[in-house]
Backbone as CSV, one residue per row, in Angstrom:
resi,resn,N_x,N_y,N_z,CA_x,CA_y,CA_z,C_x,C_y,C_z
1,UNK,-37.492,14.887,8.964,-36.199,14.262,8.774,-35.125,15.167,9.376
2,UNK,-34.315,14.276,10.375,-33.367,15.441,10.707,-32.159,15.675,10.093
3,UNK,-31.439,16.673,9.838,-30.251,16.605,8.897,-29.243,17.550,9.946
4,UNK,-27.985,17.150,9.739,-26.658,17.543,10.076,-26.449,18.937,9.922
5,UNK,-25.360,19.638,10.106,-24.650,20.798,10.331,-24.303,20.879,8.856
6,UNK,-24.196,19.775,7.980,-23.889,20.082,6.467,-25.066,19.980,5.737
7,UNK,-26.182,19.465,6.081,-27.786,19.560,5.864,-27.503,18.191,5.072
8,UNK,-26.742,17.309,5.815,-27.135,15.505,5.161,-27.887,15.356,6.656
9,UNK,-28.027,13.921,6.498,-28.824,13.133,7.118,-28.056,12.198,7.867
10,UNK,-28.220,12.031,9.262,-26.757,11.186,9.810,-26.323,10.248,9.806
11,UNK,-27.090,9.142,9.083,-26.594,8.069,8.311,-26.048,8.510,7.337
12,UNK,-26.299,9.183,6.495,-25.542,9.513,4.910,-24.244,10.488,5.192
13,UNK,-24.142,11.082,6.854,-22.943,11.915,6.526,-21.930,10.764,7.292
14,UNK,-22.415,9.976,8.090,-21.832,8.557,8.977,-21.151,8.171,7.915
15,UNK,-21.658,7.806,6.619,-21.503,6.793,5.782,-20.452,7.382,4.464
16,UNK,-20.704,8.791,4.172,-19.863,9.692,3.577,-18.290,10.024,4.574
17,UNK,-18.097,9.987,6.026,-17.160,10.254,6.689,-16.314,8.627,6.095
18,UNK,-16.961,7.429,6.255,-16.073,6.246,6.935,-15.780,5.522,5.061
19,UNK,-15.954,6.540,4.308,-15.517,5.860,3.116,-14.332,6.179,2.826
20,UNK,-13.221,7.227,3.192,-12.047,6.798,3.429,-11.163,5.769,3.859
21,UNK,-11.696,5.483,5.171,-11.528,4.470,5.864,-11.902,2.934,5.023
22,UNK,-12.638,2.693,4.272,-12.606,1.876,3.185,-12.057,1.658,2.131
23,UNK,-11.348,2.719,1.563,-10.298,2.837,0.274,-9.123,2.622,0.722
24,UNK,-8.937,3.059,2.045,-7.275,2.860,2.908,-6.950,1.066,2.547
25,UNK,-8.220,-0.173,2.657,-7.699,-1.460,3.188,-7.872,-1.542,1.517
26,UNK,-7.809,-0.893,0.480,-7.891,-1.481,-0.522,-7.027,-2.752,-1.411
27,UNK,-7.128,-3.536,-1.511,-6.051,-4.501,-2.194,-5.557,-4.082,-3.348
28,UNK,-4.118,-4.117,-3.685,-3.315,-3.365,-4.554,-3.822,-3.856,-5.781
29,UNK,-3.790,-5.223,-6.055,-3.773,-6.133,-7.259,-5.526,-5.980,-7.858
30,UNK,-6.135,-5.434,-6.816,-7.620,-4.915,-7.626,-7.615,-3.527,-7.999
31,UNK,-7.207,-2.964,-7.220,-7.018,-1.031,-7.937,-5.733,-1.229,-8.675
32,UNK,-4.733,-1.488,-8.944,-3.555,-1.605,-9.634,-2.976,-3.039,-10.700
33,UNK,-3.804,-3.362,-11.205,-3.404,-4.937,-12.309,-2.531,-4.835,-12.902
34,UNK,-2.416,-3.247,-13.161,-1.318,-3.436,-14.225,0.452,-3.368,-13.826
35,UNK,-0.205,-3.271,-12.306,1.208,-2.804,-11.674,1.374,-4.020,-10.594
36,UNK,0.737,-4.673,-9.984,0.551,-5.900,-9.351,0.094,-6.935,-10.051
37,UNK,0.956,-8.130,-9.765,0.863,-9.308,-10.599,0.661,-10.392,-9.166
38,UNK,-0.415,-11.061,-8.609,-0.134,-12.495,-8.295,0.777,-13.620,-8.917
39,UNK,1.769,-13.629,-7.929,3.140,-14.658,-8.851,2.731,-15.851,-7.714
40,UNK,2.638,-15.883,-6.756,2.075,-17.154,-5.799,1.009,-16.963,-4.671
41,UNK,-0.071,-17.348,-4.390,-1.268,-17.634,-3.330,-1.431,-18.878,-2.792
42,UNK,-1.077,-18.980,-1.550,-1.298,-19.966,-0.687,-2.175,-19.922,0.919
43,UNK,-1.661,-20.736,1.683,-2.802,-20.591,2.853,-1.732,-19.585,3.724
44,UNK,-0.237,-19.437,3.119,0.766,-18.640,3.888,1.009,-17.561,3.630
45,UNK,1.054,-17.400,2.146,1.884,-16.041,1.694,1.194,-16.047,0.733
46,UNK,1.367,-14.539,0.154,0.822,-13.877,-1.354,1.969,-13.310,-1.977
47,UNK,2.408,-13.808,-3.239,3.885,-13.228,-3.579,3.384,-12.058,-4.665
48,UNK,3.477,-10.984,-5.064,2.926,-10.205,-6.051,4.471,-9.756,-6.370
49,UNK,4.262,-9.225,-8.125,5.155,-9.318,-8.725,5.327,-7.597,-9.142
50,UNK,5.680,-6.694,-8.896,5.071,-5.269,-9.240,6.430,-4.336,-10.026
51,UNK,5.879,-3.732,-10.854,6.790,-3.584,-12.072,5.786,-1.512,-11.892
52,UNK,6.424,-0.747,-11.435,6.395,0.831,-11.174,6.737,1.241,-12.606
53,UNK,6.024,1.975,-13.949,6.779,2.887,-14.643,7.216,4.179,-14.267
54,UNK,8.252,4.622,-14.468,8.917,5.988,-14.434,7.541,7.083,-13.838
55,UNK,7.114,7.410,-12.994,6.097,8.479,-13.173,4.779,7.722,-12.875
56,UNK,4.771,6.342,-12.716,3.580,5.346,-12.427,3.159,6.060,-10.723
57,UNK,2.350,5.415,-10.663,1.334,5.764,-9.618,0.450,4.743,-8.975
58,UNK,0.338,4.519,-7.703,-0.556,3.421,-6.945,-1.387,3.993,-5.762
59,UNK,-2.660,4.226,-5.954,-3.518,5.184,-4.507,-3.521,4.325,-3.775
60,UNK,-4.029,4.645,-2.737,-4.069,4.138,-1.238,-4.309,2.639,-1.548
61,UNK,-3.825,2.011,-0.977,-3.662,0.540,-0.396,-3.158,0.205,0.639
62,UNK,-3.462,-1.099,0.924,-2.823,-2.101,2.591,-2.252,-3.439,1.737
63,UNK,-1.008,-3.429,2.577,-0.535,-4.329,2.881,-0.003,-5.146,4.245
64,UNK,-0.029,-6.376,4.535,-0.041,-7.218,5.724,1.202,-6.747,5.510
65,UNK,2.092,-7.326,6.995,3.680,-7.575,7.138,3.978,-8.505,5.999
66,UNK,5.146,-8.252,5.110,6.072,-8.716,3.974,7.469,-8.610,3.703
67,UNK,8.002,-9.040,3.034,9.053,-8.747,2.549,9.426,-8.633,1.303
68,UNK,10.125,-7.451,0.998,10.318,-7.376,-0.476,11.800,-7.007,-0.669
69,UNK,11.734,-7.684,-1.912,13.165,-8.190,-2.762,12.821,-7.093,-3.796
70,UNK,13.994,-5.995,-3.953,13.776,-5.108,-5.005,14.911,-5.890,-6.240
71,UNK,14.577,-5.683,-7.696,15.072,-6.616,-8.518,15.634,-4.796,-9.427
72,UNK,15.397,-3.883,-8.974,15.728,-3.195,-10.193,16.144,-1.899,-9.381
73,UNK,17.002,-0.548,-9.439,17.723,0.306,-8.499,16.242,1.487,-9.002
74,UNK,15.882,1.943,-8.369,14.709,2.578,-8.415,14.402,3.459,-6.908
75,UNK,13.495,4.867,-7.296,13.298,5.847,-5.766,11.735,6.119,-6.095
76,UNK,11.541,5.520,-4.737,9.937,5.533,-4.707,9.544,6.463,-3.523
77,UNK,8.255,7.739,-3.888,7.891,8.093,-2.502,6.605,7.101,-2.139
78,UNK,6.796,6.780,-0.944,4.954,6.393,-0.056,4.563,7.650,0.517
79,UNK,3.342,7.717,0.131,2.232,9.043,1.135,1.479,7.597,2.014
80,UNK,1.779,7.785,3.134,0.805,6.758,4.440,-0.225,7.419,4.711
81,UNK,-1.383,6.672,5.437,-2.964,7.406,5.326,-2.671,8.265,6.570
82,UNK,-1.671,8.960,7.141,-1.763,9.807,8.440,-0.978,10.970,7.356
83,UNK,-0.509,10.639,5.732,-0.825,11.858,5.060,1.342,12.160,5.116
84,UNK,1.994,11.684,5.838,3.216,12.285,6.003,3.700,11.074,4.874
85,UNK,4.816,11.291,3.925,5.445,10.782,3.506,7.072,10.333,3.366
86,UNK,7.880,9.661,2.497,9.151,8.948,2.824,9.446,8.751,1.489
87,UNK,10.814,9.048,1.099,11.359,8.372,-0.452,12.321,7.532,0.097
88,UNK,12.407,6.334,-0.734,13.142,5.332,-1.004,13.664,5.227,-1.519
89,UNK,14.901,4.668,-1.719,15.972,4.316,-2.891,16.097,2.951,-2.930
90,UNK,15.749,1.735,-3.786,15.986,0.516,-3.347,17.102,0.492,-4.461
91,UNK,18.501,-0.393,-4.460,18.875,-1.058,-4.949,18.952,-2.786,-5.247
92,UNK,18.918,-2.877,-6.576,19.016,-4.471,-7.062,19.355,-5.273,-5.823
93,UNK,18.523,-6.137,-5.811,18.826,-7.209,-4.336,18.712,-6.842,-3.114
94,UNK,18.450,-5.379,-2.977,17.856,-5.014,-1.214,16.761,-6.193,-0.849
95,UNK,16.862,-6.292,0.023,15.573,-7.352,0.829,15.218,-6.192,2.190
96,UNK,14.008,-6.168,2.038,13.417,-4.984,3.085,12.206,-5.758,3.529
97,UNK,12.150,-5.590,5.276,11.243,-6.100,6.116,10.029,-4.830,6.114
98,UNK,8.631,-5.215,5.989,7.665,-3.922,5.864,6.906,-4.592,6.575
99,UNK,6.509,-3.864,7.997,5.864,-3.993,8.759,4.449,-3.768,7.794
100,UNK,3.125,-4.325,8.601,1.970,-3.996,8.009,1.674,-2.110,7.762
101,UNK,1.119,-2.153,6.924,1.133,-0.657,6.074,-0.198,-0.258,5.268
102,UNK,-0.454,0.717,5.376,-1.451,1.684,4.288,-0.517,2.888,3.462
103,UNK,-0.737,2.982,2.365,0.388,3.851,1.545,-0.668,3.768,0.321
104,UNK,0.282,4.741,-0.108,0.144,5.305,-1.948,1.829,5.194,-2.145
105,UNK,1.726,4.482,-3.450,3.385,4.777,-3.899,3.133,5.524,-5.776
106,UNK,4.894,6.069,-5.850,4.789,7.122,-6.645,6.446,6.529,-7.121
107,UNK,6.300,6.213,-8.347,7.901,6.340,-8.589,8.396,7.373,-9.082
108,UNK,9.410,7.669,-8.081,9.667,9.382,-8.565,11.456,9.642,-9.747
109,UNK,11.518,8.268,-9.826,12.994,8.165,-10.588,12.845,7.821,-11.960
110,UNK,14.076,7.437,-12.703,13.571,7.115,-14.001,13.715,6.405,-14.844
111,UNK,14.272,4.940,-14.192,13.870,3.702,-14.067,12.640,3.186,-13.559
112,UNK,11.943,2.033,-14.286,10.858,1.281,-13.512,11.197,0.279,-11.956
113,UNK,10.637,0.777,-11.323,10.618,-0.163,-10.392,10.457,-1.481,-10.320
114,UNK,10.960,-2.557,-10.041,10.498,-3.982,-10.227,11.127,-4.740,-9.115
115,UNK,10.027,-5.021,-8.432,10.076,-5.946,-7.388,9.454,-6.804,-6.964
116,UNK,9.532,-8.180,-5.955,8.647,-9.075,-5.074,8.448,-8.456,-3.910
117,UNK,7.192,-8.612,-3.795,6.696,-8.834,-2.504,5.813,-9.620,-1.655
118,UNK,6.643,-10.157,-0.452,6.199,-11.653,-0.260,4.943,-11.110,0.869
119,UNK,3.743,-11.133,1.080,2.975,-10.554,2.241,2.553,-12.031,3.030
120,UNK,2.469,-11.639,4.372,2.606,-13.261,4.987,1.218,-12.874,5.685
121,UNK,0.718,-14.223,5.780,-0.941,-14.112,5.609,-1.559,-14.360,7.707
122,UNK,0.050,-14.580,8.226,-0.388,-14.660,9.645,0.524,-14.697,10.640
123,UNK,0.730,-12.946,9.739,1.953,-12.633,10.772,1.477,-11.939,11.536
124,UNK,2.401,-11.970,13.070,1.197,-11.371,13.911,1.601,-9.789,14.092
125,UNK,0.521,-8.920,14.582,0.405,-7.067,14.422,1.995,-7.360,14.933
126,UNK,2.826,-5.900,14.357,3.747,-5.179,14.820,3.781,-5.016,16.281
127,UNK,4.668,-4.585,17.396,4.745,-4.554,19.003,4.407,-2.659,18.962
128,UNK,3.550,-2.088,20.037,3.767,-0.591,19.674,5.346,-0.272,20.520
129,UNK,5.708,0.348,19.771,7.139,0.826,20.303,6.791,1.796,21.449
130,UNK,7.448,1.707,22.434,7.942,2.473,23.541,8.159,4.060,23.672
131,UNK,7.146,5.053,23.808,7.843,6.471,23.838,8.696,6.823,24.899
Protein backbone atom coordinates (compact mmCIF):
# COMPACT_ATOMS: atom_id res chain seq x y z
CA UNK A 1 0.00 0.00 0.00
CA UNK A 2 1.45 3.21 -0.87
CA UNK A 3 1.14 6.09 1.57
CA UNK A 4 1.91 9.90 1.32
CA UNK A 5 4.56 12.24 2.82
CA UNK A 6 2.07 12.29 5.95
CA UNK A 7 1.97 8.31 5.86
CA UNK A 8 -2.01 8.44 4.64
CA UNK A 9 -2.94 6.86 1.64
CA UNK A 10 -3.77 9.13 -1.43
CA UNK A 11 -7.21 8.74 -1.56
CA UNK A 12 -7.64 9.37 2.20
CA UNK A 13 -5.23 12.42 2.16
CA UNK A 14 -7.25 13.58 -1.46
CA UNK A 15 -10.29 13.21 0.55
CA UNK A 16 -9.01 14.75 4.01
CA UNK A 17 -7.55 17.96 1.80
CA UNK A 18 -11.14 18.67 -0.19
CA UNK A 19 -13.29 18.56 3.04
CA UNK A 20 -12.89 22.11 3.54
CA UNK A 21 -13.92 22.78 0.36
CA UNK A 22 -17.23 21.04 1.39
CA UNK A 23 -18.07 22.93 4.62
CA UNK A 24 -17.36 26.32 2.62
CA UNK A 25 -20.95 25.53 0.30
CA UNK A 26 -22.61 24.73 3.53
CA UNK A 27 -26.32 25.97 3.76
CA UNK A 28 -26.83 28.39 6.63
CA UNK A 29 -30.40 27.23 7.66
CA UNK A 30 -28.87 23.51 8.18
CA UNK A 31 -25.70 24.44 10.34
CA UNK A 32 -27.53 27.51 11.89
CA UNK A 33 -31.69 26.89 12.69
CA UNK A 34 -31.58 28.78 15.28
CA UNK A 35 -30.28 31.74 13.59
CA UNK A 36 -31.84 31.16 10.03
CA UNK A 37 -35.45 30.93 9.56
CA UNK A 38 -37.04 30.01 5.94
CA UNK A 39 -39.73 32.92 5.74
CA UNK A 40 -40.37 32.12 1.78
CA UNK A 41 -39.13 29.19 -0.94
CA UNK A 42 -39.98 29.35 -4.35
CA UNK A 43 -38.69 28.39 -7.90
CA UNK A 44 -37.09 32.25 -7.55
CA UNK A 45 -35.98 33.25 -4.29
CA UNK A 46 -35.28 31.93 -0.70
CA UNK A 47 -36.22 34.64 1.85
CA UNK A 48 -34.52 33.60 5.35
CA UNK A 49 -35.31 35.44 8.33
CA UNK A 50 -31.98 35.68 10.67
CA UNK A 51 -32.05 37.08 14.11
CA UNK A 52 -27.71 37.27 15.36
CA UNK A 53 -27.53 37.29 19.40
CA UNK A 54 -25.06 39.73 20.88
CA UNK A 55 -21.85 37.41 20.67
CA UNK A 56 -23.85 34.75 18.30
CA UNK A 57 -21.85 33.04 15.81
CA UNK A 58 -22.40 31.38 12.18
CA UNK A 59 -19.27 29.04 10.58
CA UNK A 60 -18.63 28.93 7.17
CA UNK A 61 -21.47 29.11 4.78
CA UNK A 62 -22.58 30.15 1.00
CA UNK A 63 -24.77 32.23 -0.08
CA UNK A 64 -26.11 32.88 -3.88
CA UNK A 65 -26.39 36.73 -4.93
CA UNK A 66 -29.21 38.46 -2.45
CA UNK A 67 -30.36 41.15 -0.92
CA UNK A 68 -30.73 42.04 2.50
CA UNK A 69 -32.94 44.38 4.40
CA UNK A 70 -31.34 44.93 7.87
CA UNK A 71 -34.46 45.48 10.38
CA UNK A 72 -32.32 46.19 13.51
CA UNK A 73 -28.81 48.77 13.86
CA UNK A 74 -26.28 46.05 14.56
CA UNK A 75 -21.99 45.42 13.63
CA UNK A 76 -21.24 42.26 12.23
CA UNK A 77 -17.67 40.86 11.29
CA UNK A 78 -17.58 38.20 8.06
CA UNK A 79 -14.27 35.98 8.00
CA UNK A 80 -14.56 34.89 3.88
CA UNK A 81 -12.98 31.40 3.04
CA UNK A 82 -9.66 33.32 1.55
CA UNK A 83 -9.54 33.89 5.57
CA UNK A 84 -9.40 38.06 5.34
CA UNK A 85 -12.20 39.69 7.04
CA UNK A 86 -14.72 43.04 7.14
CA UNK A 87 -17.06 44.62 9.96
CA UNK A 88 -20.27 45.98 9.19
CA UNK A 89 -22.47 48.36 10.65
CA UNK A 90 -26.02 47.92 9.27
CA UNK A 91 -28.59 50.34 10.22
CA UNK A 92 -32.56 49.80 10.49
CA UNK A 93 -33.70 49.79 6.79
CA UNK A 94 -30.21 49.55 4.98
CA UNK A 95 -30.97 47.41 1.87
CA UNK A 96 -27.53 45.89 0.79
CA UNK A 97 -26.79 44.14 -2.60
CA UNK A 98 -24.41 40.80 -1.71
CA UNK A 99 -22.87 39.49 -4.46
CA UNK A 100 -22.58 35.55 -4.18
CA UNK A 101 -20.38 34.74 -1.00
CA UNK A 102 -18.71 32.15 1.42
CA UNK A 103 -18.35 33.73 5.02
CA UNK A 104 -18.61 33.07 8.75
CA UNK A 105 -20.48 35.88 10.53
CA UNK A 106 -19.88 37.05 14.17
CA UNK A 107 -21.95 39.71 15.82
CA UNK A 108 -19.56 41.75 17.39
CA UNK A 109 -22.08 44.57 18.92
CA UNK A 110 -24.64 44.48 21.48
CA UNK A 111 -27.71 44.43 19.97
CA UNK A 112 -29.09 41.32 18.05
CA UNK A 113 -28.92 41.44 14.61
CA UNK A 114 -32.17 40.98 12.67
CA UNK A 115 -32.55 40.83 9.21
CA UNK A 116 -34.02 39.49 5.57
CA UNK A 117 -32.33 38.01 3.24
CA UNK A 118 -33.71 37.61 -0.10
CA UNK A 119 -31.10 34.95 -2.09
CA UNK A 120 -32.17 34.77 -5.81
CA UNK A 121 -32.06 31.30 -7.10
CA UNK A 122 -30.82 32.44 -10.84
CA UNK A 123 -28.91 35.12 -10.66
CA UNK A 124 -26.26 35.01 -12.89
CA UNK A 125 -22.13 34.74 -11.40
CA UNK A 126 -20.83 38.28 -10.54
CA UNK A 127 -18.56 39.99 -13.82
CA UNK A 128 -14.62 39.53 -12.65
CA UNK A 129 -13.64 43.09 -12.21
CA UNK A 130 -10.87 44.56 -14.20
CA UNK A 131 -7.21 44.91 -12.60
Amino acid sequence: MRTSLLGLRPSLAIGLALLPLVALAEDPVKIAPEIYKVAVDNADVRALDIHVKPGGKVAMHSHPASVLTAYTACKMRFTHADGKSAEVEFKPGDIVWRDAETHAGENIGTAECHALQVELKHAKPAAKKAK
